[in-house]
C-alpha positions in Angstrom: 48.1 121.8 39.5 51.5 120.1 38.6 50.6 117.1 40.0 47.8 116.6 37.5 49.5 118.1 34.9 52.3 115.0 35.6 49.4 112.2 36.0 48.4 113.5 32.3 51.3 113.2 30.4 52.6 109.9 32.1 48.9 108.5 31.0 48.9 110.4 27.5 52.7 108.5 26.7 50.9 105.2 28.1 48.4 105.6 25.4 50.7 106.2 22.8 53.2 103.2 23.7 49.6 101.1 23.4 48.6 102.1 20.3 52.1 101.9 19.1 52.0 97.9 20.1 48.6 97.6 19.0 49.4 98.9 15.4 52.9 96.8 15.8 50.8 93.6 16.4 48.5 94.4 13.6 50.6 94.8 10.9 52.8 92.0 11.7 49.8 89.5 11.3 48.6 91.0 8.3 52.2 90.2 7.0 52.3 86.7 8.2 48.8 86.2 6.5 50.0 88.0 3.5 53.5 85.7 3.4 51.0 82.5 4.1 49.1 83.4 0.7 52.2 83.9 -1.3 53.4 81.0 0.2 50.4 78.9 -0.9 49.8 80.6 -4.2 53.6 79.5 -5.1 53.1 76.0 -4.2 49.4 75.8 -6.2 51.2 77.7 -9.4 54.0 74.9 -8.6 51.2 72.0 -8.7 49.7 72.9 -12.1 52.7 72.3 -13.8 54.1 69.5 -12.1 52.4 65.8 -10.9 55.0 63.4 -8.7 54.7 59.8 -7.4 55.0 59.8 -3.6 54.0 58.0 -0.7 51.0 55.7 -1.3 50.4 55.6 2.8 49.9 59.1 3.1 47.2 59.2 0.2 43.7 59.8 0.9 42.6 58.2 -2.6 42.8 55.2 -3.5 43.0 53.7 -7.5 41.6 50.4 -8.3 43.0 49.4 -11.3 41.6 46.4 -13.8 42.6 45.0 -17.3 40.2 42.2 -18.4 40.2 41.7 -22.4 41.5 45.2 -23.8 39.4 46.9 -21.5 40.9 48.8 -18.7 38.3 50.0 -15.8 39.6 52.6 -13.0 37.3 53.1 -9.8 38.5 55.9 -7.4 37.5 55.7 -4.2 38.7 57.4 -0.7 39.6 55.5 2.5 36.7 54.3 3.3 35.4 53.1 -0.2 33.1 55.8 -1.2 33.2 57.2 -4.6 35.8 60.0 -5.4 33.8 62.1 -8.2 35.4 65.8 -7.4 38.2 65.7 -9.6 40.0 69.0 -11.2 40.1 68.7 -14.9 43.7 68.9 -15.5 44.7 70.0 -19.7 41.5 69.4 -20.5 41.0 66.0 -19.2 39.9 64.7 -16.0 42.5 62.0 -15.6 45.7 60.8 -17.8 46.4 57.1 -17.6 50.0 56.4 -18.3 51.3 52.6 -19.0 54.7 51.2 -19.8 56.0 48.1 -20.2 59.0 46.3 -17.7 61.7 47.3 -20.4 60.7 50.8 -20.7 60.1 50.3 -24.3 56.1 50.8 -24.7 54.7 53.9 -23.1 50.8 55.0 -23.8 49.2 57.8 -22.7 45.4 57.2 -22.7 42.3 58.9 -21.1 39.8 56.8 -19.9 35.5 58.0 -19.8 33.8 58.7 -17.2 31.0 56.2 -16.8 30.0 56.9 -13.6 30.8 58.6 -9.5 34.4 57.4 -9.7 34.5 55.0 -12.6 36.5 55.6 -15.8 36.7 53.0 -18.4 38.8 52.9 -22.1 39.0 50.2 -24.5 42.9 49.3 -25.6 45.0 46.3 -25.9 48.5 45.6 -24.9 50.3 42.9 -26.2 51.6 40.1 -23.5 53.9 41.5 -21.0 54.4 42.4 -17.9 53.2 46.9 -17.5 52.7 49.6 -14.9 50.4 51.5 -14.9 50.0 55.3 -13.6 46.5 57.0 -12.8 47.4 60.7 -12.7 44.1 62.7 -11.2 43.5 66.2 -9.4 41.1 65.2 -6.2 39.4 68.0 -4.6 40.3 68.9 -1.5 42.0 65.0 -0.7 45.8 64.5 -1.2 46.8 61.9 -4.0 50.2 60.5 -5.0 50.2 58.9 -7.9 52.2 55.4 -7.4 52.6 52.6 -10.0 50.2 49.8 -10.1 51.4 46.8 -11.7 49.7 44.2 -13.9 50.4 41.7 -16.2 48.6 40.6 -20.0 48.9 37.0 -20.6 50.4 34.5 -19.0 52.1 34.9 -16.0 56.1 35.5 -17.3 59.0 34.4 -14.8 61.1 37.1 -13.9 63.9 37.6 -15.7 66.2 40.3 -16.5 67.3 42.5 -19.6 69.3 45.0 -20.2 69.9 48.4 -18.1 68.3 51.6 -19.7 72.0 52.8 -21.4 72.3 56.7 -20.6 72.1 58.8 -24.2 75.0 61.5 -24.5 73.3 63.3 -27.8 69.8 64.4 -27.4 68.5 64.5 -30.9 65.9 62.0 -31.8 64.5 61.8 -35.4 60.6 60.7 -35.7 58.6 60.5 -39.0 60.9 63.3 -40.4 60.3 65.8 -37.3 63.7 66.9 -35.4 63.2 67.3 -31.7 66.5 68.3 -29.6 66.3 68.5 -25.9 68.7 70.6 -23.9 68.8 70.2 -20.9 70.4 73.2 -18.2 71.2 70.2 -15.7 72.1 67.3 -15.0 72.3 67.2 -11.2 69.9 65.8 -8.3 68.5 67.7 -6.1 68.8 71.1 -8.3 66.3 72.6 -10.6 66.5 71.8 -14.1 65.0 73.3 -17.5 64.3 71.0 -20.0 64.3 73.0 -23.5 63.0 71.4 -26.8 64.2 72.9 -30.4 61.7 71.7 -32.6 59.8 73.3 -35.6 57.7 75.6 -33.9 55.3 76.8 -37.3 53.8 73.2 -36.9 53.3 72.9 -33.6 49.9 72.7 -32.3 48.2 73.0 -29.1 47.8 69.3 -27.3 45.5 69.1 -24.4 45.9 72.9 -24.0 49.9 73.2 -23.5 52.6 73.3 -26.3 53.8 69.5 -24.9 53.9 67.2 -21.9 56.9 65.6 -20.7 56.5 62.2 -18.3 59.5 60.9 -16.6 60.6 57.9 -15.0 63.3 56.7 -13.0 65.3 52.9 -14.4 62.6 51.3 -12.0 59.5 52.7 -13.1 58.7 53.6 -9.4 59.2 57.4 -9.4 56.8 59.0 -11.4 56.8 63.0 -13.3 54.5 64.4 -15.5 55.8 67.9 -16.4 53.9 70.6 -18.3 55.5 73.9 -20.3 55.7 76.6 -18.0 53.5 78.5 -20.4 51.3 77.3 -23.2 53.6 78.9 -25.8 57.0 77.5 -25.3 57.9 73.5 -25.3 60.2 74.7 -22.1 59.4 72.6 -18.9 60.8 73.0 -15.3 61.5 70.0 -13.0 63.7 68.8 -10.5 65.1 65.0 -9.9 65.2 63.7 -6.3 68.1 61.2 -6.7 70.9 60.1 -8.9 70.1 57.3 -11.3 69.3 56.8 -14.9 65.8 58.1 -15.9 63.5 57.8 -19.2 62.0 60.8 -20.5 59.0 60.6 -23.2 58.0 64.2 -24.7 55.0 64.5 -26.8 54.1 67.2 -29.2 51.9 67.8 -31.7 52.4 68.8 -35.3 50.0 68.6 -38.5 47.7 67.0 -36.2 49.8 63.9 -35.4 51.4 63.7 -31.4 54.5 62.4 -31.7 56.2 60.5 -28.4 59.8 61.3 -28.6 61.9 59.5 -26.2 65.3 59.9 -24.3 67.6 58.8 -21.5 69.7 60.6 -19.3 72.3 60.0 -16.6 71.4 62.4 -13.4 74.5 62.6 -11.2 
């Protein structure tokens, strides 16, 4: 009778440790899975408020880009030509075109039409000069990095140089009578920065959905951010700059139904 009694309880603990390591491996997926989502959902809130230039090589979408005559003509197409036609509208548009010129000077933001699977087309002329262009889209479900595609209007210029992009130590620009100050919280690669704008807010409007957008470029024009407000209330955007250099910054509100492009330069250390 004791013997049994002993074979039952040394089974009845073997259970328990089982279900004990059972439930232990359980729950210890279903936290891995649950830090996975969080994980994710941090990096897609990150996305929507934030577009960078990367590595062309390790996009899946290609941008072919054409100026002929004041028209410009965009086809999108993946690595094996086909049409790209899933695209995320992104602040109300399915893809921002920006261009500036070699000196920095001229920056456009236009939005081409659709006109059919993958092709977008806009009318605009650009004086002679040499410009890069940037094709900021949202594929579905193919990674993009939005690199800058050089062309040039007119004749072909010789190269030749100009002046360095001169670093700005007041941030206070003045443009058809509207104040905008930037203050910035740093001024250090590699760190996250808040870019704040102090503007009259009773005449700012809603522009493709946010309160402003904010595209920066490096001195080069070869590293590429386009930077929305972390909420559609504030003109307050969140960024971060890889390396040291001098970079341009173009923010555009606007007010009384005019967008205004005010621009500035800073010094990152």
């Amino acid at each position: 009778m004791m013997k049994k009694w002993a074979i039952a309880a040394i089974v009845y603990v073997l259970v328990l440790m089982g279900g004990f390591t059972a439930y232990d491996q359980f729950f210890k997926k279903d936290s891995e899975a649950s830090s996975h989502k969080m994980s994710d959902a941090k990096h897609d809130a990150t996305n929507e408020h934030e577009h960078e230039g990367g590595d062309e090589t390790t996009s899946e979408v290609k941008t072919n880009f054409v100026y002929d005559k004041g028209k410009i003509i965009i086809q999108i197409t993946d690595k094996d030509g086909k049409a790209v036609d899933q695209l995320k509208v992104n602040h109300e548009k399915l893809l921002h075109l920006i261009v500036v010129d070699d000196h920095l000077d001229q920056y456009y933001h236009l939005h081409p039409k659709k006109v059919e699977k993958g092709k977008f087309e806009i009318s605009h002329s650009f004086k002679d000069g040499s410009y890069k262009a940037f094709v900021d889209i949202k594929p579905e479900n193919l990674s993009y990095h939005v690199t800058p595609i050089s062309f040039t209007v007119g004749k072909q210029q010789e190269s030749h140089s100009h002046a360095q992009l001169q670093a700005e130590e007041i941030f206070t620009k003045t443009i058809d009578g509207k104040n905008v100050e930037m203050v910035l919280s740093a001024q250090e690669a590699g760190k996250p920065v808040t870019l704040k704008f102090n503007l009259d807010q009773s005449t700012l409007e809603p522009y493709l959905g946010a309160a402003g957008h904010v595209v920066i470029l490096d001195e080069a024009a070869n590293q590429y951010l386009h930077v929305h407000p972390h909420n559609e209330q504030e003109p307050i955007f969140e960024t971060e700059f890889a390396k040291p250099g001098i970079y341009k910054i173009w923010a555009e509100f606007k007010q009384e139904g005019k967008v205004r492009v005010f621009p500035f330069v800073i010094k990152v250390k």
